[in-house]
C-alpha positions as CSV (number, residue, x, y, z in Angstrom):
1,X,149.0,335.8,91.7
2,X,150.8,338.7,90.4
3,X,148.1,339.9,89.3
4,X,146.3,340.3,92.2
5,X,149.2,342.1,94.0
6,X,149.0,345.1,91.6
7,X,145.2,345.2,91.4
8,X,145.2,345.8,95.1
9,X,148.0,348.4,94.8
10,X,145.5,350.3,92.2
11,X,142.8,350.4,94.9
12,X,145.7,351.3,97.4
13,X,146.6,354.4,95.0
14,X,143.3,355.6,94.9
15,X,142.7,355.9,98.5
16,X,145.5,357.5,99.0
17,X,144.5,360.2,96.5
18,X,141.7,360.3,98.2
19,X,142.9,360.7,101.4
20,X,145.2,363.6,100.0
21,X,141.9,365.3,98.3
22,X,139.8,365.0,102.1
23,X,143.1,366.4,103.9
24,X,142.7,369.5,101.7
25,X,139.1,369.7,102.7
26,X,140.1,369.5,106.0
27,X,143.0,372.5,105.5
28,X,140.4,374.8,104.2
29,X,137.4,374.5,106.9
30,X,138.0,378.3,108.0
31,X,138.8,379.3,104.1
32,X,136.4,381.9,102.6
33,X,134.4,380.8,99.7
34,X,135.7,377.2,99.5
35,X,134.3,374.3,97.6
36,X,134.7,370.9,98.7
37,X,136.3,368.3,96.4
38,X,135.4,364.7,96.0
39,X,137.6,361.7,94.0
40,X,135.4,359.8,91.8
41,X,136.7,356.3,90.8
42,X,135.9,353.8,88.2
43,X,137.0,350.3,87.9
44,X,139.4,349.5,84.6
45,X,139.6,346.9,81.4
46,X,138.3,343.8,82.5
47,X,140.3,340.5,81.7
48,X,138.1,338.4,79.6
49,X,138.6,335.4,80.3
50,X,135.3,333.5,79.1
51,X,132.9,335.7,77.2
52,X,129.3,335.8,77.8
53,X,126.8,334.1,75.1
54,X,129.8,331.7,73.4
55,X,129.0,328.3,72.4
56,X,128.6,325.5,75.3
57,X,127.9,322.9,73.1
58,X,126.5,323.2,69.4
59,X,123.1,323.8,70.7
60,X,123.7,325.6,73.6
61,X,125.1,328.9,74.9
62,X,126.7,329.8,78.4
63,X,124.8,332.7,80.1
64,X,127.6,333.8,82.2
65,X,131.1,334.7,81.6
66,X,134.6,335.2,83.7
67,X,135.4,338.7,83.8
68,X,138.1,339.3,86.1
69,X,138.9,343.1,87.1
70,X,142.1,344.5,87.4
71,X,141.5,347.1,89.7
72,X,140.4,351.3,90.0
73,X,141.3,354.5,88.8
74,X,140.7,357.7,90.1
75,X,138.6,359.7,86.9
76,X,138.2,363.0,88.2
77,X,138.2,365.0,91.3
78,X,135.5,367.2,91.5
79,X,134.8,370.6,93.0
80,X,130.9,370.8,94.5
81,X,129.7,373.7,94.0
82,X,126.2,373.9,96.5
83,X,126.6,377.0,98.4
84,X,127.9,377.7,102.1
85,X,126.9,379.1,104.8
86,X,126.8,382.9,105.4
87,X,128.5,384.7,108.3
88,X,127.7,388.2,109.3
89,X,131.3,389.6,109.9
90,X,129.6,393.8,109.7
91,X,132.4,394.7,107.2
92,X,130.8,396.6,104.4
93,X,133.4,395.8,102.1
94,X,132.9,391.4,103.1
95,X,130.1,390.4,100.1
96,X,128.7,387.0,100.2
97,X,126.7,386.3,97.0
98,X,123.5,384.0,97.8
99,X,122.5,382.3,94.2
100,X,124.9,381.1,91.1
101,X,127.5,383.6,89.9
102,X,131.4,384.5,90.8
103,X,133.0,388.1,91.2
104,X,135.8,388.5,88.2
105,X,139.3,389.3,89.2
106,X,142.0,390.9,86.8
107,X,145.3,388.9,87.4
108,X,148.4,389.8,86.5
109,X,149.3,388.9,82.9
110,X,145.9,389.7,81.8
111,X,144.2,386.7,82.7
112,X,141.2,386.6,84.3
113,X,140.3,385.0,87.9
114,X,136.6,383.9,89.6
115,X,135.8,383.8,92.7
116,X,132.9,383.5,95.4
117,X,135.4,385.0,98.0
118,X,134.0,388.8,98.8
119,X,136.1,389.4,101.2
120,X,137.1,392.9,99.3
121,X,139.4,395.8,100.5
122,X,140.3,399.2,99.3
123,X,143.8,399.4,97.4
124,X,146.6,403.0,97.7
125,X,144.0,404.1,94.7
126,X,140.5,403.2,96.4
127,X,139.8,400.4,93.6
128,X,138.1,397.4,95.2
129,X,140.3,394.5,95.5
130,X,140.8,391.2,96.7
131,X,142.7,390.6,99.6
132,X,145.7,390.0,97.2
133,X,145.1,393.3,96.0
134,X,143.6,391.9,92.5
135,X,141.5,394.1,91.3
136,X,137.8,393.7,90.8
137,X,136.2,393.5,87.0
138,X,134.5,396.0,86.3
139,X,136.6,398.7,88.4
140,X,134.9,400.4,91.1
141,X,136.5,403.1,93.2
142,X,136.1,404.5,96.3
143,X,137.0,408.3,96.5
144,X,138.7,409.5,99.8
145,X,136.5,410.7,102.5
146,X,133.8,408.4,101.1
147,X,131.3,407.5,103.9
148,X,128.1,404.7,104.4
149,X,129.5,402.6,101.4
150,X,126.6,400.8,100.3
151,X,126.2,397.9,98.6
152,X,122.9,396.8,97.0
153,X,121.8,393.5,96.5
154,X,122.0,394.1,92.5
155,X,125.9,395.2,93.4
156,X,125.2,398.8,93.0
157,X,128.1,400.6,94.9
158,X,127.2,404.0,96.3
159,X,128.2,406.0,99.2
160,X,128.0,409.5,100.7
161,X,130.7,412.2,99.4
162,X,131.3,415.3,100.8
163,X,128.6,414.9,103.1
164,X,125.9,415.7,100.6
165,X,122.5,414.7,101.6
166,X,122.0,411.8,98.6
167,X,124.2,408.8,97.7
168,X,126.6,408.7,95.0
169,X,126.4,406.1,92.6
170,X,130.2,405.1,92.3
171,X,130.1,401.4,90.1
172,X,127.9,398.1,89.6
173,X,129.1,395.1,90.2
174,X,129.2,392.1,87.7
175,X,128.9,388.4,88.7
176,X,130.3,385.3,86.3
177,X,128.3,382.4,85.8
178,X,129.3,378.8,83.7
179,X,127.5,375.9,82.2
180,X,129.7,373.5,84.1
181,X,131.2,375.0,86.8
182,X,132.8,371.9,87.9
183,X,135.1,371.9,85.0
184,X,136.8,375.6,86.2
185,X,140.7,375.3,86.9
186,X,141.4,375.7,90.5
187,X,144.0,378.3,90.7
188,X,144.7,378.7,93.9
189,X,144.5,381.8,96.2
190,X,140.1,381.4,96.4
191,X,140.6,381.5,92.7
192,X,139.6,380.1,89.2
193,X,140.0,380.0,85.7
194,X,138.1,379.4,82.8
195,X,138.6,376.0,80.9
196,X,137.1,373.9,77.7
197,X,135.0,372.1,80.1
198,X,133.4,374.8,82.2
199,X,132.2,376.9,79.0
200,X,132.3,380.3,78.2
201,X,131.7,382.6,81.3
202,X,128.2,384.6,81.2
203,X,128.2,388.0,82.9
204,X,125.4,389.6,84.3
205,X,123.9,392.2,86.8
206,X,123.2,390.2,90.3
207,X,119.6,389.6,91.3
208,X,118.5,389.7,87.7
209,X,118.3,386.9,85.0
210,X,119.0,384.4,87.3
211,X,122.0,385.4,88.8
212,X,122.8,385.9,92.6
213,X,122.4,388.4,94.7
214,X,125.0,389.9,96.9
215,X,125.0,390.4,100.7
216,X,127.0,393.2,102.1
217,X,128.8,392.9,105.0
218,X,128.4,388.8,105.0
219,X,130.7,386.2,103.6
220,X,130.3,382.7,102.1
221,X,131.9,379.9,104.6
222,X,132.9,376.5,103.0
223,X,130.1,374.0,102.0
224,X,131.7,371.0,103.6
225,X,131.2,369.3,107.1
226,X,133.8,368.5,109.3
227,X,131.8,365.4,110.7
228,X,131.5,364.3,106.8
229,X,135.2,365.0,106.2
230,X,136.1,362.7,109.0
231,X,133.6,360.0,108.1
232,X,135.1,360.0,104.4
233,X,138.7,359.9,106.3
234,X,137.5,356.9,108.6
235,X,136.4,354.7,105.5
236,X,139.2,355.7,103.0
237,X,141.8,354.7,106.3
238,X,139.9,351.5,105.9
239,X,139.7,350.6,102.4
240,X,143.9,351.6,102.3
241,X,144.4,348.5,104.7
242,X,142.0,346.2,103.2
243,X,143.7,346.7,99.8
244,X,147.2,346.1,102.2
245,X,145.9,343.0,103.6
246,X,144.8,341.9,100.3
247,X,148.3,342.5,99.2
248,X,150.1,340.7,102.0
249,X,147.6,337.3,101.3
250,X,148.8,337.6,97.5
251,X,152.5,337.6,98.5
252,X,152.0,335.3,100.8
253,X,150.5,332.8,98.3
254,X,153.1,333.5,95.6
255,X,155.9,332.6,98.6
256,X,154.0,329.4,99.1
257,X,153.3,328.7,95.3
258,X,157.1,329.2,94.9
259,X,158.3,327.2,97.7
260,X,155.8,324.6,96.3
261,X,157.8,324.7,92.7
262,X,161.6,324.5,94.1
263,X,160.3,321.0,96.3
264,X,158.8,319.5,93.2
């Protein structure tokens, strides 16, 4: 029956991972550019107790077996990457990109971050930069007195200078794009790194070869539901205190089992 006690506490584990993973969710509702993580479980080594197929009888085999499971991991918590919502916040410095593709940030050390937060600002030089004042790869900047900033949907940056009658090209933007996206490091800070299991990072010119397109003055809400969250919170609560009960009936037959061995 020992057994049985730590299967349940595997199930018990994994909930509560889970339940950890949908509180985050539920943190970052309002965050810019958030992607909602799921657990994914599998069940572990079976104990074999009576294989499948052995010998019944010399002319005869059984067709069934007795696996017994020992319980569930957690394998991987994943990052879903469909796209959110758009909100229309007039700043022409907020980018939302509609389609595949991140923005590249230069972090410090040299690394390099991704992100699908555009929620850009000016730095003391007039470089684009996040709103931890990371600056955007490639550089753009925005000369003093600049006016009408414009941002195209290819991420051509232009704006008036000197009041002269036609725009000023001042940078282009470049968006990021991986072959597995799922397998990015979460960095923190609307950030990501590049990993062994996302790929190399492609970079390209947005609205062209596939990638997306931006939208100035819009930014990218989180692609979860609260009502979802809460519905994945209800059943995880659930499955925690079935693996308890299932817990409490195991030590409760061990206590009788033993009580059953001191008598005899």
């Amino acid at each position: 029956m020992l057994q049985a006690l730590e299967t349940a506490a595997t199930g018990m584990q994994a909930q509560e991972m889970r339940i950890q993973v949908i509180a985050n969710n539920l943190a970052n509702a309002s965050t810019i550019g958030y992607k909602v993580s799921r657990t994914r479980t599998q069940d572990q080594i079976y104990q074999d107790l009576r294989l499948a197929g052995t010998f019944s009888s010399p002319q005869s085999f059984l067709p069934t077996g007795i696996n017994v499971g020992i319980g569930t991991r957690v394998a991987t918590v994943d990052k879903v990457y469909t796209e959110g919502e758009v909100q229309n916040t007039g700043n022409p410095l907020d980018l939302a990109i509609e389609g595949d593709g991140f923005f590249q940030v230069q972090l410090p050390g040299g690394n390099i971050g991704y992100t699908r937060d555009g929620s850009l600002r000016v730095n003391q030089n007039g470089q684009l930069s996040t709103l931890d004042g990371y600056l955007i790869i490639p550089a753009v900047t925005i000369p003093p007195g600049a006016e009408n900033v414009t941002i195209s949907p290819s991420g051509q940056v232009s704006a008036q200078i000197n009041n002269a009658p036609a725009p000023t090209v001042l940078g282009q933007l470049q968006l990021v794009r991986f072959v597995n996206p799922a397998g990015m490091q979460p960095y923190g800070q609307n950030l990501y790194l590049q990993s062994i299991g996302s790929g190399a990072p492609q970079v390209g010119i947005p609205n062209q070869q596939g990638f997306g397109s931006v939208m100035q003055g819009y930014v990218e809400m989180p692609n979860e539901s609260i009502v979802e969250e809460m519905v994945e919170l209800i059943q995880a609560q659930q499955a925690y205190e079935a693996g308890s009960k299932a817990t409490q009936v195991a030590a409760q037959m061990m206590a009788t089992a033993s009580s059953m061995v001191i008598v005899a």
